[in-house]
C-alpha positions in Angstrom: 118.6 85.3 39.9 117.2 82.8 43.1 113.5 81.6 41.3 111.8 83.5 44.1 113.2 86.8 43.2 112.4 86.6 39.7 108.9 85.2 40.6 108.8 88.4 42.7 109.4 90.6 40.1 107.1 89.3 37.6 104.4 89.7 40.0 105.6 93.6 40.5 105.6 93.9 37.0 102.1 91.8 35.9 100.7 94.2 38.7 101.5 97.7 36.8 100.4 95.7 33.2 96.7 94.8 34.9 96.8 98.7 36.0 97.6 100.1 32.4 95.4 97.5 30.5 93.0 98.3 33.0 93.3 102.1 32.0 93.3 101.1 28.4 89.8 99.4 28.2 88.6 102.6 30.3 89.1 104.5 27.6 88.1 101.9 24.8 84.5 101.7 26.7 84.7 105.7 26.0 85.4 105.6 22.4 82.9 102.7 22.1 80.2 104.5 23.4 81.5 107.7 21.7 81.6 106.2 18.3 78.4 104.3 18.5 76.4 107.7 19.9 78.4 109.8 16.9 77.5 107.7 14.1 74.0 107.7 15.3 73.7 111.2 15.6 75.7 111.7 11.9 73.2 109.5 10.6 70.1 111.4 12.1 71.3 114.4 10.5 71.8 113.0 7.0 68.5 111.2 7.0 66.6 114.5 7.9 68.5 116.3 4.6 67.5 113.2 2.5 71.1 112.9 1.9 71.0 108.5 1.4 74.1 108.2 -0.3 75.9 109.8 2.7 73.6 108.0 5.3 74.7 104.6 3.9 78.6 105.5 3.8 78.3 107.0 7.4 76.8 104.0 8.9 79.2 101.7 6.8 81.9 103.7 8.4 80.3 103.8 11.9 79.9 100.0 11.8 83.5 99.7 10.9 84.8 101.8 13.1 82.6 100.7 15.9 83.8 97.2 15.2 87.3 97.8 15.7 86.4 99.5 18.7 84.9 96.1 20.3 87.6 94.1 18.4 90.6 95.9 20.2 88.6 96.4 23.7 88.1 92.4 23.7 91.8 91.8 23.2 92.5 94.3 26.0 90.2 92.2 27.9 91.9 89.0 27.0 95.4 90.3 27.5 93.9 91.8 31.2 93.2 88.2 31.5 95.9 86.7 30.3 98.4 89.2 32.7 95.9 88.4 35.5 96.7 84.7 35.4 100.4 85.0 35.2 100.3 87.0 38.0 98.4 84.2 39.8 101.2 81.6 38.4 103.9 83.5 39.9 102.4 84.0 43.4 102.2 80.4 43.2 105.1 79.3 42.4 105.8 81.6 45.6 102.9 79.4 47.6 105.1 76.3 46.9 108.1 77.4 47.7 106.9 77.8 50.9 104.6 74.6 51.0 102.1 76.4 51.3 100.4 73.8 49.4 96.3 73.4 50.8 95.0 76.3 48.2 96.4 73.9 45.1 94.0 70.5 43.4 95.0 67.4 45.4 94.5 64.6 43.3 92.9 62.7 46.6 90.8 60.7 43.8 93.9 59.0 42.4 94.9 57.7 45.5 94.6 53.6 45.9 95.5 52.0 49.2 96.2 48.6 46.9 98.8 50.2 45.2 102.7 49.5 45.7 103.1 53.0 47.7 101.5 55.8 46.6 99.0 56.1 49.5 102.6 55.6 51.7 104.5 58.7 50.5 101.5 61.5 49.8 102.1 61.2 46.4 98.4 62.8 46.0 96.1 64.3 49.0 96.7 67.1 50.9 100.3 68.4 51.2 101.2 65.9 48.4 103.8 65.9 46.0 100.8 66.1 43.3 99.9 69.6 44.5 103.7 70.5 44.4 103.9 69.7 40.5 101.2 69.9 39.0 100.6 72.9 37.0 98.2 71.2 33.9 95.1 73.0 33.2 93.2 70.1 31.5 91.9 66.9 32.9 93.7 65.0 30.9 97.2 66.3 31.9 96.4 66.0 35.4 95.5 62.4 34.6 98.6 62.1 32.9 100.7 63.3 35.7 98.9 61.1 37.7 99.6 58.2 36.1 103.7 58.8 35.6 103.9 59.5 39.4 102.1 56.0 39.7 104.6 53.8 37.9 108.3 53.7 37.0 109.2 54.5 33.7 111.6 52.7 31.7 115.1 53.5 31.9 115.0 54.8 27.8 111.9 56.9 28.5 113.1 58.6 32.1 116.4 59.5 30.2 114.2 61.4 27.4 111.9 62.6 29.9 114.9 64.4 32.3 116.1 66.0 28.6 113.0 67.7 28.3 112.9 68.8 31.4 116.2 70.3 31.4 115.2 72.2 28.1 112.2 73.2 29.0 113.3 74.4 32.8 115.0 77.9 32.0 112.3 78.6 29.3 110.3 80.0 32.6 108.5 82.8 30.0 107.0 79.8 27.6 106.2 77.6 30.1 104.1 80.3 32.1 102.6 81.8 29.2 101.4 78.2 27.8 100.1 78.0 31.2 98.0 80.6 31.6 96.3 80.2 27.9 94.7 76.9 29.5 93.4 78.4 32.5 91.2 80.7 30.3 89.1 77.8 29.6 89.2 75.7 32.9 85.5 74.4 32.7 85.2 71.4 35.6 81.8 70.0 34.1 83.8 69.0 31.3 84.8 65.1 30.5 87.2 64.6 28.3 87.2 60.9 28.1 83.2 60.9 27.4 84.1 64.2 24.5 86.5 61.8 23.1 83.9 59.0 22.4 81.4 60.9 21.2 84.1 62.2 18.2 85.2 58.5 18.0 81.6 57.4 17.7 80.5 56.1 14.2 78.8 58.8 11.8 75.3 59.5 11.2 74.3 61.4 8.0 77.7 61.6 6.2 77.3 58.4 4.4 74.3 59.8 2.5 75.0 63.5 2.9 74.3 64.1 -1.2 71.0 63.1 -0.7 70.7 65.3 2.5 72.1 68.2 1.0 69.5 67.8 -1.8 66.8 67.8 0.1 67.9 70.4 2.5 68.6 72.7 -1.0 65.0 71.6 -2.5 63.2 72.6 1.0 65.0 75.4 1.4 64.6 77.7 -1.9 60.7 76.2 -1.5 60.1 77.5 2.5 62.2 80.8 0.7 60.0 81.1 -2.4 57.0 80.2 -0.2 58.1 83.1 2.6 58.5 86.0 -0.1 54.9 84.7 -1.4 53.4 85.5 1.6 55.3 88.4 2.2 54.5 89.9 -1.1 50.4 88.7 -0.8 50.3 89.6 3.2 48.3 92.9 3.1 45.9 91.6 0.3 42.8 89.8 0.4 44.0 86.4 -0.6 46.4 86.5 2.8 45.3 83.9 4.4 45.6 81.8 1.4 49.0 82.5 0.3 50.3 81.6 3.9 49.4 77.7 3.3 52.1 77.0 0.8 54.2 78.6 3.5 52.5 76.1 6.6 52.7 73.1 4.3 56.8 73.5 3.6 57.5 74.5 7.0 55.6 71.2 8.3 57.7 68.9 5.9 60.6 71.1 7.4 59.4 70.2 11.0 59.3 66.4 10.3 62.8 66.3 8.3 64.5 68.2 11.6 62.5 65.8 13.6 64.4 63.0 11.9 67.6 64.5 12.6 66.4 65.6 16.2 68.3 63.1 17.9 71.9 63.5 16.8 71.5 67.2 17.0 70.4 66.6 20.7 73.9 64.3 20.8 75.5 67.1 19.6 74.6 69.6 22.4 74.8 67.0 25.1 78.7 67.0 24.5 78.8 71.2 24.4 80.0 71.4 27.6 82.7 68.6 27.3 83.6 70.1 23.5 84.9 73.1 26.2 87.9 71.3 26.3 89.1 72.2 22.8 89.3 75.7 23.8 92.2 74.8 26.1 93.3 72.6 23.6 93.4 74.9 21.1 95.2 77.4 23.1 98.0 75.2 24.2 98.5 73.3 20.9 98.7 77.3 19.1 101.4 78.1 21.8 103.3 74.5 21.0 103.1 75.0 17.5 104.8 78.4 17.5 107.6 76.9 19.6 110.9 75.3 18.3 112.1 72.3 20.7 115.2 70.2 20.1 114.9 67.3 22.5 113.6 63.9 21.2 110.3 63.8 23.6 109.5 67.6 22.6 110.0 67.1 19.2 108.0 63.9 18.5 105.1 65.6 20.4 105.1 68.7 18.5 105.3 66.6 15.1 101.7 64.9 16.6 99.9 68.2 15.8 101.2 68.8 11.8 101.5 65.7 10.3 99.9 65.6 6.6 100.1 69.0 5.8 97.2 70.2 8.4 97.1 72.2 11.2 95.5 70.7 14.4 94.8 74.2 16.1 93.4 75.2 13.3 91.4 72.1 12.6 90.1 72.2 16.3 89.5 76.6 16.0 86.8 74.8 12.9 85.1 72.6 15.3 85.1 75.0 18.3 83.1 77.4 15.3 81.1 74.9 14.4 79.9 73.9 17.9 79.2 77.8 19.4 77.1 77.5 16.4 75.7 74.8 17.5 74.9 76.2 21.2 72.7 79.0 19.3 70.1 76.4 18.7 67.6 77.2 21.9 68.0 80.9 20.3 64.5 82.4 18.7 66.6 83.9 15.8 68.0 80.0 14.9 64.9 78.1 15.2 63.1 80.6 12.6 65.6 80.4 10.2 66.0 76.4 11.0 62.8 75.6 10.3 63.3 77.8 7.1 66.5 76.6 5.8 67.5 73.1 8.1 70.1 74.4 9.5 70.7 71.5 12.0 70.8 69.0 8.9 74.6 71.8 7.5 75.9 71.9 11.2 75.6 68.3 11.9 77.2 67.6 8.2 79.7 70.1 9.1 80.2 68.1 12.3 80.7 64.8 10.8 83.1 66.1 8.1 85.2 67.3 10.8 85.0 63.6 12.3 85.6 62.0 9.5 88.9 63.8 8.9 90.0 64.2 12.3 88.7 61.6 14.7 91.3 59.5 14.6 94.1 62.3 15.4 92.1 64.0 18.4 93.1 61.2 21.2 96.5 61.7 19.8 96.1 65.3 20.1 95.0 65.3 23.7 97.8 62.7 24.5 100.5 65.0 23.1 99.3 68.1 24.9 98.9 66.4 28.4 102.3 65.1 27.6 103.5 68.8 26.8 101.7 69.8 30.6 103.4 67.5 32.4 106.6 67.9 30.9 106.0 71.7 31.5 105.0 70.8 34.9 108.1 69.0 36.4 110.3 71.6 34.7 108.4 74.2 36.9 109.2 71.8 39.1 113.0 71.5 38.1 113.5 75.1 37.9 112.0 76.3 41.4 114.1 74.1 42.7 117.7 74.2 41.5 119.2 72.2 44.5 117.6 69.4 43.3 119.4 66.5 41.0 118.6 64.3 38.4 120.0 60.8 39.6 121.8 58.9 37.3 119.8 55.6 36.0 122.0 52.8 36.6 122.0 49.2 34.1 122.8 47.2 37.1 120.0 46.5 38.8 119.7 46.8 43.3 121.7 49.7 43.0 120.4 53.0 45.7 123.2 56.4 46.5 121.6 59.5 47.6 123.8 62.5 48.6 121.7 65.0 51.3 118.7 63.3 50.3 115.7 65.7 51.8 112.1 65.4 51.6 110.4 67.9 49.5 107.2 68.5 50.7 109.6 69.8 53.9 110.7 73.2 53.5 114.3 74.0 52.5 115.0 75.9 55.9 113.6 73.1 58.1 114.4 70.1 56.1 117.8 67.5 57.5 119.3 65.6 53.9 121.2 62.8 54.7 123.3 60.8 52.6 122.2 56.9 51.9 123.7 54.2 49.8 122.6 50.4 49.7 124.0 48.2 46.6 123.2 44.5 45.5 120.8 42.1 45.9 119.8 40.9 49.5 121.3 44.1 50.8 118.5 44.9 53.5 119.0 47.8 55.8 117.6 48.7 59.4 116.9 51.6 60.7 115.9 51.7 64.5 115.3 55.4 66.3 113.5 56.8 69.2 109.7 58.2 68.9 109.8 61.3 66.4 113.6 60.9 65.5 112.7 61.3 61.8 113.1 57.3 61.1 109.2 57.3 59.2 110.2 60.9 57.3 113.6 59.3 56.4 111.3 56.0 54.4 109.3 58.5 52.9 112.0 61.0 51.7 113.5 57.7 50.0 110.3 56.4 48.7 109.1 59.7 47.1 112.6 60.4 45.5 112.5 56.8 44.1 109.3 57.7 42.5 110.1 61.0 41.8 113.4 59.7 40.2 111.5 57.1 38.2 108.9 58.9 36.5 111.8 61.4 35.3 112.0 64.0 38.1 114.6 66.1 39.4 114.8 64.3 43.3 115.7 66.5 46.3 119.0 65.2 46.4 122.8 66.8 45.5 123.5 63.8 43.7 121.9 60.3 43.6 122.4 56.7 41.3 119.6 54.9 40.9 118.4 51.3 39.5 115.6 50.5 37.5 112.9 48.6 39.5 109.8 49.2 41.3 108.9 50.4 44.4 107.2 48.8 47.2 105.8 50.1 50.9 103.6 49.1 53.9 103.7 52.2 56.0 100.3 53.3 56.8 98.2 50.1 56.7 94.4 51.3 57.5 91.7 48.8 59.3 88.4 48.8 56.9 85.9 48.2 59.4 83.1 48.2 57.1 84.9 45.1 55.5 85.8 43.6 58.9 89.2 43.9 58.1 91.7 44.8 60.9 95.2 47.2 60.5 97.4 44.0 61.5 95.2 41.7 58.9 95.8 44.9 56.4 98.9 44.7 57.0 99.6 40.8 56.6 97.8 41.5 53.3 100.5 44.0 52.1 102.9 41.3 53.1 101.8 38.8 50.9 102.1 41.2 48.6 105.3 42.2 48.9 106.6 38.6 49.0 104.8 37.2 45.7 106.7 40.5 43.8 109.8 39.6 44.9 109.3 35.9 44.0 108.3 36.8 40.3 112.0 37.6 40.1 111.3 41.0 39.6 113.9 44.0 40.8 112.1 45.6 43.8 112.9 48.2 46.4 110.9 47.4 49.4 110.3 49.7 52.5 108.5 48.3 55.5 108.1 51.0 58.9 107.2 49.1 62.2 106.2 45.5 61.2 102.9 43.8 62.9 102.1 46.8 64.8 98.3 45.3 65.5 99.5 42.4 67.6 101.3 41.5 71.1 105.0 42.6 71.4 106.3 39.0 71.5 103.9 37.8 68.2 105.6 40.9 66.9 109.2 40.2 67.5 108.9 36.6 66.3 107.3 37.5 63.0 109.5 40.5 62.6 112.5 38.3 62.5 111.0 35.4 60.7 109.9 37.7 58.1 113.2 40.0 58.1 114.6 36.2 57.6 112.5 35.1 54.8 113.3 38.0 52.4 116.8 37.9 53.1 116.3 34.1 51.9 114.9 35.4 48.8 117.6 38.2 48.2 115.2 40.8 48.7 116.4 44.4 48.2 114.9 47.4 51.1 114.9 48.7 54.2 113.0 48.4 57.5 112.0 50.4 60.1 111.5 49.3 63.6 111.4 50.4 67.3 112.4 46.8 68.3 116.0 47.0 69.3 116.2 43.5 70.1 115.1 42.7 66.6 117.7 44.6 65.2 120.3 43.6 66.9 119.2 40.0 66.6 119.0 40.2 62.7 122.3 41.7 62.9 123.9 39.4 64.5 122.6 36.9 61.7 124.1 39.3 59.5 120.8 39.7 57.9 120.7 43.3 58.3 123.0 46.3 57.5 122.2 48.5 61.3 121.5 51.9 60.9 119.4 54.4 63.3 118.3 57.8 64.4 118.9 59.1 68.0 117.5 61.5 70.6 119.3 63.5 73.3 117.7 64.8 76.9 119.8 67.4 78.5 118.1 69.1 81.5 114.6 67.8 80.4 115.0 69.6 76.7 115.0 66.8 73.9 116.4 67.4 71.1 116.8 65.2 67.5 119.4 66.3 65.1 117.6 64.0 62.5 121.0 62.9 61.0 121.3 59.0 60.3 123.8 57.0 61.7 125.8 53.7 61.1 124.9 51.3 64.0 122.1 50.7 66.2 119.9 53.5 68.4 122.0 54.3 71.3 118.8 56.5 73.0 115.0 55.6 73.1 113.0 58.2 74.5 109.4 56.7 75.1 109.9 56.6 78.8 111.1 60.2 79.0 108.0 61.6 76.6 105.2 60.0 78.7 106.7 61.3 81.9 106.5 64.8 79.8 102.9 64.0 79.5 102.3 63.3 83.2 102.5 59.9 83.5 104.4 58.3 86.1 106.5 56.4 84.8 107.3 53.2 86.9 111.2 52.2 87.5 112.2 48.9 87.4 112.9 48.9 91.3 109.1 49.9 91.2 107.9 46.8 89.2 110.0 44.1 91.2 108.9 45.6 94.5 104.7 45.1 93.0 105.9 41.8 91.5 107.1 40.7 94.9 103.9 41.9 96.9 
């Protein structure tokens, strides 16, 4: 079945689940309210026939019953939920298939106009290839994602990551059920790196908890034994003074919890980051349950039961301990606090789970986010079964696409062509007419080079690949609030460029329109001398230009392997059939776009005959 017909009928089908879970917890609220109004009214009747024996078993059984009630309407809830997301997953998937992508999380903080290319090839921003993959639910997945669409892999770790991919790619079921358990807990004030230096942070009461415990034992049966004194005395004359054994405890009380006052308020400062481990918890239950074969799957999985222990159910104790925790503003809590120092158990309880934990969570968190992205690019993978995983070659300056495409284009309207450029000092020039598709050709390279090595499935039929990094100057941006101009920007991502490939390092380069902020003839000068200079250095890339003359002069030179785009006018109608060709641009169709646009365009008869007046 195509991927959009099956997510088509899981959308049909979640539909008609919401509908009957919808009907179910209907008639749960009934019975709820039905039980709770019956048992009251059993009661009443009992009580008035002094019948206490019965009363007491009726309400036991009310309670219970009652109970189960709320029990089985809240997991009718959470499976509503649950359904409702999947749903949402599906239509989705649908959205991107159709890149429709504006609705879905950008990632337009992780862009960096210093870095090699990502600002080049919309790795992240709007209609980016981060909205097309990434389906994480935590922050640290999306970082995670992030960061492997930012560098290159090595050639051991993209060969791990494409097996995990392929494995996890047909599990479509697991992969959106393990989804939609992290969205139940999406919480965007939350900060995981900040959560995960609180738990890393040193201990407070542990080291002396004995003594802690002793006093909080000592004070406690005293404010107790002091409490039923007062209780027992409060209707008597000497009232008043069997409440001051009571004040006195329950000032010593106030000044221990004052002493403790400020790790408890450390505590609650890092509820709402502590969010996270619902999500956490979630996912690592659903990863647990699950049995993987590939290396990268395996070693993950392994991260969460090491030593005999459980991390979801270690991080369920801390989640427990923390909604505790969030109680403490209550009425109810402070009263018994001051009467039993509560705060002095829960932040014990809190620092025992440190003590035995803090050093796994990070590793936790890592192996999740690892587990998300991995998840992610087979979503990827499988909604797109065109696409390839290139083959990661030992030799190094080493590029064969077949139909190479871009994939942020969509499958109806996008051209593939086929590309191959092999050893070092190869460069290759593409020259084309305005809007022939020589700028979307860079950038379909460029973002299948990173797509390719990160791990990815590339939008390709087939493809080799070398290990190296990638570098771009494509959309070079004037900062005017450092005085800095677009062809000075530019310059700057030269001198770049050039130091990389002097530290001897295997680079891909991919340049579009050199020294565009300067005269035509500065331009053609440096675009040669420069075109010259990394062939003297056996660069390894490709160049885009609209200078024919460049072209052909650096082929000539045989600097340069030519390649171009071209343009046809028939009747005034012109048409681009986007499909690269060996050789230099046979058609360049400024001329014939601004006279489209009104101008009049001057001949060269017209420019002699002003010349000569």
């Amino acid at each position: 079945m195509m991927p959009v017909n099956q997510y088509q009928e899981y959308i049909q089908k979640y539909e008609a689940k919401i509908q009957n879970l919808s009907d179910e917890i209907s008639k749960l609220s009934v019975y709820r309210l039905a039980v709770f109004i019956l048992t009251i009214a059993i009661i009443t009747v009992l009580a008035n026939e002094r019948m206490i024996a019965l009363v007491l078993m009726a309400a036991l059984l009310g309670f219970l019953g009652f109970g189960h009630v709320i029990n089985r309407y809240n997991r009718m809830v959470y499976l509503k939920q649950q359904t409702a997301f999947l749903k949402e997953i599906n239509e989705h998937e649908i959205f991107r298939l159709n890149n429709e992508l504006s609705g879905f999380e950008s990632g337009k903080h992780f862009i960096s106009y210093e870095h090699p290319y990502i600002a080049d090839f919309d790795v992240f921003g709007q209609h980016s290839l981060f909205q097309l993959i990434n389906r994480t639910t935590t922050e640290s997945g999306r970082v995670l994602l992030a960061a492997w669409l930012s560098a290159p892999a090595s050639k051991d770790t993209i060969l791990k990551r494409q097996e995990a991919i392929r494995e996890l790619a047909p599990r479509l079921d697991w992969r959106q059920d393990f989804q939609a358990s992290g969205m139940h807990f999406t919480n965007k004030k939350s900060d995981y790196h900040k959560f995960l230096e609180w738990i890393e942070r040193p201990v407070h009461l542990l080291p002396q908890q004995t003594k802690y415990l002793l006093i909080c034992i000592l004070l406690s049966a005293l404010s107790t034994a002091a409490a039923v004194y007062y209780v027992m005395h409060a209707f008597s004359e000497n009232s008043i003074m069997s409440l001051l054994p009571l004040l006195v405890i329950l000032i010593v009380n106030f000044f221990v919890l004052k002493k403790v006052k400020l790790i408890s308020r450390e505590i609650l400062e890092n509820i709402d980051n502590a969010k996270i481990l619902g999500t956490y918890h979630a996912l690592i239950t659903r990863i647990e349950a699950e049995k993987f074969h590939s290396q990268i799957l395996c070693k993950a999985q392994q991260t969460f039961s090491k030593d005999n222990y459980s991390a979801a159910s270690e991080i369920n104790a801390l989640k427990k301990i923390l909604a505790i925790f969030q109680n403490t503003g209550n009425l109810l809590y402070t009263i018994f606090n001051t009467l039993w120092l509560l705060d002095i158990y829960w932040i014990l309880a809190t620092e025992r789970w440190k003590e035995r934990n803090g050093t796994y969570l990070r590793g936790w968190a890592s192996a999740v986010s690892e587990f998300e992205v991995l998840s992610s690019l087979a979503g990827f993978s499988y909604a797109n079964p065109s696409f390839t995983f290139p083959e990661i070659k030992t030799d190094p300056y080493h590029i064969h696409f077949e139909k190479l495409g871009h994939p942020l284009i969509s499958q109806e309207k996008r051209i593939c062509n086929d590309f191959m450029l092999n050893g070092q000092g190869q460069i290759a020039m593409i020259t084309g007419s305005n809007m022939a598709g020589k700028s979307t050709f860079l950038r379909s390279l460029g973002v299948n080079l990173a797509l390719a090595l990160m791990g990815a499935p590339c939008c390709a039929s087939a493809g080799e690949v070398s290990h190296m990094k990638v570098f771009s100057s494509m959309r070079t941006l004037d900062k005017l609030e450092e005085g800095i101009s677009s062809f000075y920007a530019e310059l700057k991502r030269v001198e770049q460029l050039l130091k990389l490939i002097e530290s001897r390092q295997a680079v891909f380069f991919l340049l579009d329109e050199m020294f565009k902020g300067t005269n035509s003839e500065d331009r053609h000068k440096g675009g040669f001398s420069l075109i010259k200079q990394l062939s003297e250095l056996n660069a390894f890339g490709i160049i885009s230009t609209h200078d024919l003359e460049l072209a052909k002069l650096a082929g000539q030179h045989s600097i340069v392997i030519n390649y171009s785009f071209n343009s046809e006018i028939k009747e005034d109608i012109m048409t681009f059939n986007y499909t690269l060709t060996p050789g230099l641009c046979q058609d360049f169709n400024a001329s014939a776009l601004m006279k489209k646009s009104g101008i009049k365009v001057l001949t060269d008869i017209d420019i002699k005959n002003l010349d000569s007046k």
